[in-house]
N, CA, C and O atoms as CSV, one atom per row, in Angstrom:
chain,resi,resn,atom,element,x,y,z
A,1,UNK,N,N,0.851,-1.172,0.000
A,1,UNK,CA,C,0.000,0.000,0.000
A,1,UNK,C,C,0.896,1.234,0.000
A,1,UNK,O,O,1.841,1.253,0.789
A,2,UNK,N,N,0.680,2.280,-0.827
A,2,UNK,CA,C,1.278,2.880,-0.757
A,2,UNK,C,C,0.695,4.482,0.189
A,2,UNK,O,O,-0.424,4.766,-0.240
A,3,UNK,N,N,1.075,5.318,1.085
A,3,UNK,CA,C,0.869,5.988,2.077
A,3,UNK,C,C,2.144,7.112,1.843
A,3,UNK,O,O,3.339,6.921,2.068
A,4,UNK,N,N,1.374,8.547,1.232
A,4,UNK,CA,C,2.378,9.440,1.490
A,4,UNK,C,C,3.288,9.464,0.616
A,4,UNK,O,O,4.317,10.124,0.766
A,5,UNK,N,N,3.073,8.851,-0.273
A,5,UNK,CA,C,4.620,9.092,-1.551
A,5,UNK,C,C,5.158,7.843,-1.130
A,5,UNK,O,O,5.987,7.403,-1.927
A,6,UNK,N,N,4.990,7.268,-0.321
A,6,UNK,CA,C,6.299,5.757,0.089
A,6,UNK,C,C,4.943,4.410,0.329
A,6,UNK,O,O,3.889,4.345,0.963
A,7,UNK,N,N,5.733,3.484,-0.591
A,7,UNK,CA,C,5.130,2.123,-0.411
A,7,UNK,C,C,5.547,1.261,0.486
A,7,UNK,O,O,6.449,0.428,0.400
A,8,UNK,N,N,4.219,1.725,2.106
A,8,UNK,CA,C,4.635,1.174,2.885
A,8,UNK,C,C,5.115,-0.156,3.086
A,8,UNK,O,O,6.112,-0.299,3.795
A,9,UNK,N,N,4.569,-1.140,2.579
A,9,UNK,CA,C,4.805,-2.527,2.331
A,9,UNK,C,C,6.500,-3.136,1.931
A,9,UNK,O,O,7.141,-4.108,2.331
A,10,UNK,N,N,6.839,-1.875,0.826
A,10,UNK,CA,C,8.035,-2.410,0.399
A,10,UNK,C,C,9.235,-2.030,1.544
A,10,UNK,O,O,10.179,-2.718,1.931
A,11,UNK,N,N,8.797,-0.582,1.949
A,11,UNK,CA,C,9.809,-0.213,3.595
A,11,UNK,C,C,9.832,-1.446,4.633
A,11,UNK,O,O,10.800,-1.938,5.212
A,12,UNK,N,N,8.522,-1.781,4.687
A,12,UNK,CA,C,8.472,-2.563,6.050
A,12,UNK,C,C,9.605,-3.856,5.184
A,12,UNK,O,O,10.609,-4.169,5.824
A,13,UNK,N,N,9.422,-4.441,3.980
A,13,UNK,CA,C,10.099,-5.476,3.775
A,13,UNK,C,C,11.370,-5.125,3.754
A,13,UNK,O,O,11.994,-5.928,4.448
A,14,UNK,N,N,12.244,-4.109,3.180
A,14,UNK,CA,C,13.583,-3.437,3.067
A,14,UNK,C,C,14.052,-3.658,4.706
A,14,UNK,O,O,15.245,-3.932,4.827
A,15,UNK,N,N,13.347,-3.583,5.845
A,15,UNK,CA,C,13.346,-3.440,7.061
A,15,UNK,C,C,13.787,-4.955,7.652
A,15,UNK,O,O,14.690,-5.318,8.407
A,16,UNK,N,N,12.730,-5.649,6.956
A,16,UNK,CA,C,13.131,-6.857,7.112
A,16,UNK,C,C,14.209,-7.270,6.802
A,16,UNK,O,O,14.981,-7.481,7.737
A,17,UNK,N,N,14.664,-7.531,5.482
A,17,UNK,CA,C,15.956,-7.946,5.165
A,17,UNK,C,C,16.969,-7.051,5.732
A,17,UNK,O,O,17.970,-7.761,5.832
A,18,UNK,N,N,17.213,-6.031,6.101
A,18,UNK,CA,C,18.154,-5.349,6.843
A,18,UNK,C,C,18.302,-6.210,8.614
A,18,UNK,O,O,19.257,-6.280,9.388
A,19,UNK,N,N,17.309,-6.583,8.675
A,19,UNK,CA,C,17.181,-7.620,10.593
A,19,UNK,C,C,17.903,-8.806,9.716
A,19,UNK,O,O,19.102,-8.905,9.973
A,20,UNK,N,N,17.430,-9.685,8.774
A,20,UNK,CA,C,18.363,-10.431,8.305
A,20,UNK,C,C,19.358,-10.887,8.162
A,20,UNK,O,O,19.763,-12.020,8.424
A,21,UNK,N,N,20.214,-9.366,7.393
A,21,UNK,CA,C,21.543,-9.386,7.518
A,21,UNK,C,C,22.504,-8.833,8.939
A,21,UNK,O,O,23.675,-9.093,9.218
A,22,UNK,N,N,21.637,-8.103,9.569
A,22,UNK,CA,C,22.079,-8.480,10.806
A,22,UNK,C,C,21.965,-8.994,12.011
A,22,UNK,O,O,22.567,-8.770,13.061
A,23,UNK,N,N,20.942,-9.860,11.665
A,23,UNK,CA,C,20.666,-11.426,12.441
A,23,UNK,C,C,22.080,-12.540,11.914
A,23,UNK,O,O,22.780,-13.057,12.784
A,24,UNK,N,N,22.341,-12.784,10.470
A,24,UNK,CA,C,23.491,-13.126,10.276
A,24,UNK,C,C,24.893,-13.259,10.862
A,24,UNK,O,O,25.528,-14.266,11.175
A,25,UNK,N,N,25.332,-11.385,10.951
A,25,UNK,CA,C,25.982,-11.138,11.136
A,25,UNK,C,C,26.485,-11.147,13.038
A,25,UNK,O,O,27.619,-11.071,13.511
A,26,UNK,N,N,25.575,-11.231,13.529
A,26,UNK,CA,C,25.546,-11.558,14.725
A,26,UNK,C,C,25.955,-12.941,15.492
A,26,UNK,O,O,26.692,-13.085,16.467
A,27,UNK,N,N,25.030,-14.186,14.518
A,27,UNK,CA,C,25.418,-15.274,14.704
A,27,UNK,C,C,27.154,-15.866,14.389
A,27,UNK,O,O,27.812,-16.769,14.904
A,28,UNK,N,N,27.518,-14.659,13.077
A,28,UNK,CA,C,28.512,-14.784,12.933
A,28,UNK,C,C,29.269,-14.429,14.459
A,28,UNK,O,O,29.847,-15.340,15.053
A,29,UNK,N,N,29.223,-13.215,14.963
A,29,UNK,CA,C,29.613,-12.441,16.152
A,29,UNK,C,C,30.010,-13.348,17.339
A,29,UNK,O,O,31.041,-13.349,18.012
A,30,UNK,N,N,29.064,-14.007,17.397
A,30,UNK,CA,C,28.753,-15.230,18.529
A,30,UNK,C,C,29.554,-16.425,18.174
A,30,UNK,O,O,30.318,-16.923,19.001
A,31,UNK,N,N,29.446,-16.788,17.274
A,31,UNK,CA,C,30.720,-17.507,16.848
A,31,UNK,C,C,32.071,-17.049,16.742
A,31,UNK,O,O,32.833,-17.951,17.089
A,32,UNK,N,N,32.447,-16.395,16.528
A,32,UNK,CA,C,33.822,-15.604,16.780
A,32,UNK,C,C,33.512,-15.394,18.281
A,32,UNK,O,O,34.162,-16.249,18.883
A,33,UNK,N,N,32.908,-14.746,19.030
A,33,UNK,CA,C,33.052,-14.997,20.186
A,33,UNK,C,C,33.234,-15.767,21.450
A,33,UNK,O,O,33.435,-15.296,22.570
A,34,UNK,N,N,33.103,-17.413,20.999
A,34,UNK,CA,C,33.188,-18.571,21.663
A,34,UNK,C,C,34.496,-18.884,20.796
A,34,UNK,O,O,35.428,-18.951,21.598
A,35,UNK,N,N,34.810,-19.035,19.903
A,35,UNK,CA,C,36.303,-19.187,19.109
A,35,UNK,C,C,37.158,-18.256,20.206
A,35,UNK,O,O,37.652,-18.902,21.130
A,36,UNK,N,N,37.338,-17.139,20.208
A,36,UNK,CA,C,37.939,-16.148,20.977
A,36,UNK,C,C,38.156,-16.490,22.201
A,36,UNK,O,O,39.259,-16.677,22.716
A,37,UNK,N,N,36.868,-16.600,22.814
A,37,UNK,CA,C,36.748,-17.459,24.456
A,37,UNK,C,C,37.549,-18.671,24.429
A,37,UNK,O,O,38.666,-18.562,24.934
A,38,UNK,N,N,37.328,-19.441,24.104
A,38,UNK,CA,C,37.755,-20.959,23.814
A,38,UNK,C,C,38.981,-20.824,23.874
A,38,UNK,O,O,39.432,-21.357,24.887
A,39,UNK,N,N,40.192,-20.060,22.857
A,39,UNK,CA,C,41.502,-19.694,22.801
A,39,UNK,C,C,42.194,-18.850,23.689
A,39,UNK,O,O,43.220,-18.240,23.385
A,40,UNK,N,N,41.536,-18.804,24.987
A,40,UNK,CA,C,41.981,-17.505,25.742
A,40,UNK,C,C,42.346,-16.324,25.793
A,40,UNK,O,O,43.179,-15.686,26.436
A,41,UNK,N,N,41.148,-15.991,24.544
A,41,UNK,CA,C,41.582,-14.021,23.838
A,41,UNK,C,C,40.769,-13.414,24.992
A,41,UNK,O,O,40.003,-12.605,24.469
A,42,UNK,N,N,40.602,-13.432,26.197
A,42,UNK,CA,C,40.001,-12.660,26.908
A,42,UNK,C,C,39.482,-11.104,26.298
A,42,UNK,O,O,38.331,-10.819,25.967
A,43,UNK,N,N,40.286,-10.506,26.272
A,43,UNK,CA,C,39.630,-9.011,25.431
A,43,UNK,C,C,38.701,-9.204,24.030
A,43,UNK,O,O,37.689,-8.637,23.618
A,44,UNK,N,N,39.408,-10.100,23.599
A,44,UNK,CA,C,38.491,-10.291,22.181
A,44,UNK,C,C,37.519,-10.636,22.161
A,44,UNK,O,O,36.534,-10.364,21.474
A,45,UNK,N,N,37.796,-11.567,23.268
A,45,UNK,CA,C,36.319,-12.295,23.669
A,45,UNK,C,C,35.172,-11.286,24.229
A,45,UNK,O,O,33.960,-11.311,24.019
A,46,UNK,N,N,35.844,-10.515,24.903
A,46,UNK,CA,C,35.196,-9.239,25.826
A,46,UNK,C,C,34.520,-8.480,24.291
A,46,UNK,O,O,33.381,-8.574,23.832
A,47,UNK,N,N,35.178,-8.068,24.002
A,47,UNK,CA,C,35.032,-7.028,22.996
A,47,UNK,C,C,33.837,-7.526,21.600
A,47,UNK,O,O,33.028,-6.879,20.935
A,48,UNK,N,N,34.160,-8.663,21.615
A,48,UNK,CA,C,33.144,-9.777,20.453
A,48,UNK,C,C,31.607,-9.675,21.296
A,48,UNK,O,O,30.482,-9.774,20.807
A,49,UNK,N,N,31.956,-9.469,22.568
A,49,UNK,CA,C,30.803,-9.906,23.227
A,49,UNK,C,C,29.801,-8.533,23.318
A,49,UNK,O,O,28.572,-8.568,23.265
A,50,UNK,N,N,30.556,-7.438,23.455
A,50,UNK,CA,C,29.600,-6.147,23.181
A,50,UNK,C,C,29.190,-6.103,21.895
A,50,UNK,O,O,27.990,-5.892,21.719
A,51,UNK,N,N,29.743,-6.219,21.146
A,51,UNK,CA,C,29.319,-5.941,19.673
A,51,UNK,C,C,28.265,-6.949,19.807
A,51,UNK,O,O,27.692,-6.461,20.782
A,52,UNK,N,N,27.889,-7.546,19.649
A,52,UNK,CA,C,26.777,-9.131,19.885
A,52,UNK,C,C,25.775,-8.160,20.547
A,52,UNK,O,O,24.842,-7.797,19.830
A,53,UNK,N,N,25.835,-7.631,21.952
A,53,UNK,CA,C,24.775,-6.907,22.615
A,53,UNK,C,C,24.352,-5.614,21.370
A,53,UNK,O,O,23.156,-5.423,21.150
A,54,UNK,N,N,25.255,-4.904,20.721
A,54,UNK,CA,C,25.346,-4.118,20.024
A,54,UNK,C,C,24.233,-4.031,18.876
A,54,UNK,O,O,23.606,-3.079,18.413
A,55,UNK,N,N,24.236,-5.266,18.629
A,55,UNK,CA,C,23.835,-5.732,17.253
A,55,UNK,C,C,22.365,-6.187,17.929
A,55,UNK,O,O,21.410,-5.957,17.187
A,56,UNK,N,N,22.037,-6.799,19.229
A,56,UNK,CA,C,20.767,-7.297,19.644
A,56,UNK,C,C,19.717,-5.858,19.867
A,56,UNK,O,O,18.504,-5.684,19.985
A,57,UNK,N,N,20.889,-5.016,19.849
A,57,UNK,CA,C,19.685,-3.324,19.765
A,57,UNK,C,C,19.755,-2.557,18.618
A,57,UNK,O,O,19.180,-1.526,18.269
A,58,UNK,N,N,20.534,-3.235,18.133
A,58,UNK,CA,C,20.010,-2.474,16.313
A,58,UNK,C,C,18.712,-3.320,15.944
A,58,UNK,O,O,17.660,-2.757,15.642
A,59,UNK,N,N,18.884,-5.111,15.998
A,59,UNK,CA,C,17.603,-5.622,15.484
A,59,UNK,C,C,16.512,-5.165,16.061
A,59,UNK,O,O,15.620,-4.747,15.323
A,60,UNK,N,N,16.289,-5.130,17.798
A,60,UNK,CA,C,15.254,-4.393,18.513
A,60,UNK,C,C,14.741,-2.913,17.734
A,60,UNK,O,O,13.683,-2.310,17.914
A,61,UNK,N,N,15.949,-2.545,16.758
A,61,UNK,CA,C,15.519,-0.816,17.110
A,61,UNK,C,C,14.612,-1.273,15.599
A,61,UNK,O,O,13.443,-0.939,15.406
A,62,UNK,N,N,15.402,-2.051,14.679
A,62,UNK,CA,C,14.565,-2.442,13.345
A,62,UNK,C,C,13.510,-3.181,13.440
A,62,UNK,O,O,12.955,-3.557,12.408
A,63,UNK,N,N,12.912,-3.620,14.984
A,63,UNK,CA,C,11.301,-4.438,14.753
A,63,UNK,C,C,10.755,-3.331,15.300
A,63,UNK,O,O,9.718,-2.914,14.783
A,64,UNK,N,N,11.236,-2.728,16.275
A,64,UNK,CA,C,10.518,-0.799,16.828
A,64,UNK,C,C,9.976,-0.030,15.080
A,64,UNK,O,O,8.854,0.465,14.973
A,65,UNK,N,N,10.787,-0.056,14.094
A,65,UNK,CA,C,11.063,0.310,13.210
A,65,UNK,C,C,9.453,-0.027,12.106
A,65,UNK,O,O,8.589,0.690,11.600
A,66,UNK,N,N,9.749,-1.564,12.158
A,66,UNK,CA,C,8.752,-2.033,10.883
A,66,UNK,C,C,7.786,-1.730,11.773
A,66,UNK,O,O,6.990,-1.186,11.008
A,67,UNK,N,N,7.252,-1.686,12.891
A,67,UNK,CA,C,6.083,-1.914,13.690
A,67,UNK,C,C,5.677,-0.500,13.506
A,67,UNK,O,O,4.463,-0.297,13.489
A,68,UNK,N,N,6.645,0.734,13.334
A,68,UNK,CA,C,6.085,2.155,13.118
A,68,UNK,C,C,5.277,2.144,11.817
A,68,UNK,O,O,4.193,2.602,11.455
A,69,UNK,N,N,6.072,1.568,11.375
A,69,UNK,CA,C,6.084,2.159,9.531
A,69,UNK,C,C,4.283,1.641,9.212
A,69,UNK,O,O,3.443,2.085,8.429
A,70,UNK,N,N,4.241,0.452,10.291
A,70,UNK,CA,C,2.818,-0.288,9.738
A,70,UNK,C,C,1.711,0.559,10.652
A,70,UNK,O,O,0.550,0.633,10.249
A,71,UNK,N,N,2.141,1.235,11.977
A,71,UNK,CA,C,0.823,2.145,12.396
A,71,UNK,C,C,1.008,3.119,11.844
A,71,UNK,O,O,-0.042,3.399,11.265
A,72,UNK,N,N,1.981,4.083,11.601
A,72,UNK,CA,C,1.998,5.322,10.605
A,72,UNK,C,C,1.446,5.129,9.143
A,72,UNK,O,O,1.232,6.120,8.445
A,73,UNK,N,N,1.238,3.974,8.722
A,73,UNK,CA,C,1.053,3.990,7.151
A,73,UNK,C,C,-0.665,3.610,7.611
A,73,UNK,O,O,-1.573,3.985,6.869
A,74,UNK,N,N,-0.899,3.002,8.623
A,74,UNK,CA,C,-3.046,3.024,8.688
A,74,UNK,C,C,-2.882,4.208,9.457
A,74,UNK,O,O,-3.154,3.678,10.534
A,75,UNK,N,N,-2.654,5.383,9.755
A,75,UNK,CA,C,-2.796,6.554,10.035
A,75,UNK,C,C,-2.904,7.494,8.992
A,75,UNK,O,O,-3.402,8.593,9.236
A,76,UNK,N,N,-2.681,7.338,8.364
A,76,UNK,CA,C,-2.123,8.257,6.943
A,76,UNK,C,C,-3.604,8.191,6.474
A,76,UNK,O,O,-4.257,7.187,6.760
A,77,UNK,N,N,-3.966,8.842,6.023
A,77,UNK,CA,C,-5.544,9.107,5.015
A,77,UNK,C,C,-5.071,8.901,3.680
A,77,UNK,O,O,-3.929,8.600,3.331
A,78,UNK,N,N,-6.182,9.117,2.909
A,78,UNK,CA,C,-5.833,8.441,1.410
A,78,UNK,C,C,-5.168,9.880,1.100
A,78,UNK,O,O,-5.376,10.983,1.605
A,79,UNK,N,N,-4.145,9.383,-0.087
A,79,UNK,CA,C,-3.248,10.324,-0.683
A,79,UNK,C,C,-3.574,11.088,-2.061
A,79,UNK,O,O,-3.680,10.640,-3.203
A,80,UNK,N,N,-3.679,12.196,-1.636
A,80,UNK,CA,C,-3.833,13.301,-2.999
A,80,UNK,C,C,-2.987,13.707,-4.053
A,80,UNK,O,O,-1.971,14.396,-3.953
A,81,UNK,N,N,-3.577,13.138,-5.253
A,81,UNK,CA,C,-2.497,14.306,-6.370
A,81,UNK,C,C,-3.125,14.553,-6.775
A,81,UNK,O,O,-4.258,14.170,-7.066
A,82,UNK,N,N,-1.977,16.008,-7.046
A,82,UNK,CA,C,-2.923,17.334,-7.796
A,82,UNK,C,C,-2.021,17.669,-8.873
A,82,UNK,O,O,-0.812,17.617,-8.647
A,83,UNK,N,N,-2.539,18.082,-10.275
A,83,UNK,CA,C,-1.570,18.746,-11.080
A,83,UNK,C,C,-1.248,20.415,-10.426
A,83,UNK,O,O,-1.824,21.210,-9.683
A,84,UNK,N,N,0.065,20.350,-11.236
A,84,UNK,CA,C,0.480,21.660,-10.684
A,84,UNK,C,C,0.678,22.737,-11.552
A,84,UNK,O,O,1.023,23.833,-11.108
């Protein structure tokens, strides 16, 4: 549906695949982070391990995100064009 000049549907999906790739990239994170642990990189391990928290509040902030886009877009009234 499109709402406002922007097709909400395709944002909310763009939204999605962006949690995707950094749902990925996380699992990657977590794995390097038990590799790290495991080898006694203490700091790395430390440091692997924030980024991991890091990444668990970007995905939070991107389902905050799609969940806007879908009450702002049934808020929106039907959209006007006008020639100019």
């Amino acid at each position: 549906m499109c709402t406002n000049g922007v097709n909400a549907g395709q944002l909310k999906a763009a939204i999605e695949q962006i949690d995707e790739a950094v749902a990925l990239t996380r699992r990657w994170t977590h794995r390097s982070y038990h590799s790290a642990e495991d080898g006694q990189l203490e700091k790395s391990a430390t440091t692997l391990q924030k980024a991991q928290g890091l990444l668990d509040d970007v995905r939070a902030l991107l389902d905050e995100a799609a969940e806007l886009v879908e009450r702002e877009s049934a808020q929106v009234g039907d959209v006007r064009v006008s020639l100019v």
